[in-house]
C-alpha positions as CSV (number, residue, x, y, z in Angstrom):
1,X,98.9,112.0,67.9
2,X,98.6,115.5,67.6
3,X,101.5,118.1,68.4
4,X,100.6,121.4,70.6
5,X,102.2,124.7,70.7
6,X,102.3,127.2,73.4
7,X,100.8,130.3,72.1
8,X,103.1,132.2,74.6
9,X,107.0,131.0,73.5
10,X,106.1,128.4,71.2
11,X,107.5,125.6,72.7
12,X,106.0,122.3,70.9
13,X,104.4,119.6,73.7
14,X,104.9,116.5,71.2
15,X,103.0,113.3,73.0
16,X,105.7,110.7,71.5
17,X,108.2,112.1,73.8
18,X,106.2,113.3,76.8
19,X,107.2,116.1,79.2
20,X,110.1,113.6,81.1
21,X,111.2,117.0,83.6
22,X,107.7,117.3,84.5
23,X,106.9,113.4,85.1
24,X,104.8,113.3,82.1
25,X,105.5,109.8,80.3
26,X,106.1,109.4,76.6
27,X,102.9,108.6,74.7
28,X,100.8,110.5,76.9
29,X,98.1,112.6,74.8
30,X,97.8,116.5,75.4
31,X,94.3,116.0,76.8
32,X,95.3,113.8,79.4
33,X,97.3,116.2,81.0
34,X,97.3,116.9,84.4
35,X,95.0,120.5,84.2
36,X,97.5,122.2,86.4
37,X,100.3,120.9,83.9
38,X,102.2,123.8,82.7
39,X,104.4,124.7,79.8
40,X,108.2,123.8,80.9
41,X,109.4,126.8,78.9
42,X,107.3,129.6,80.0
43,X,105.0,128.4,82.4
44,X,102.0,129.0,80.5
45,X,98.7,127.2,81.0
46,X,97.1,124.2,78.5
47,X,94.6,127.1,77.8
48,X,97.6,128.5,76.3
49,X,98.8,125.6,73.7
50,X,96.7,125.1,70.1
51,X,97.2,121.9,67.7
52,X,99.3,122.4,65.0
53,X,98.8,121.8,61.6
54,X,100.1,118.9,60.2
C-alpha cells in the first residue's frame, strides 16, 4: 500500500497501521477514508496529504 504525507506538518498516514485515535483500522487504504477524516497532527484535510515515493 502506498504511504501519504500531509503537505502541512508532514505527518505520514501509513495504511498498515491505520489511524487507531481516530477509529481508522489497520489496513485501511488512504482512499477509503472517511472524506471528513483529518490529519491527527494538524488537522489538515486528505486534500492536504500526497503519496510518497517509494
Amino acid at each position: 500500500m502506498t504511504i501519504y504525507l500531509c503537505n502541512v506538518c508532514n505527518q505520514i498516514y501509513d495504511p498498515a497501521e491505520g489511524d487507531p485515535d481516530s477509529g481508522i483500522a489497520p489496513g485501511t487504504a488512504f482512499e477509503n477514508l472517511p472524506d471528513d477524516w483529518v490529519c491527527p497532527d494538524c488537522g489538515a484535510t486528505k486534500d492536504d496529504f500526497e503519496e510518497m515515493e517509494d
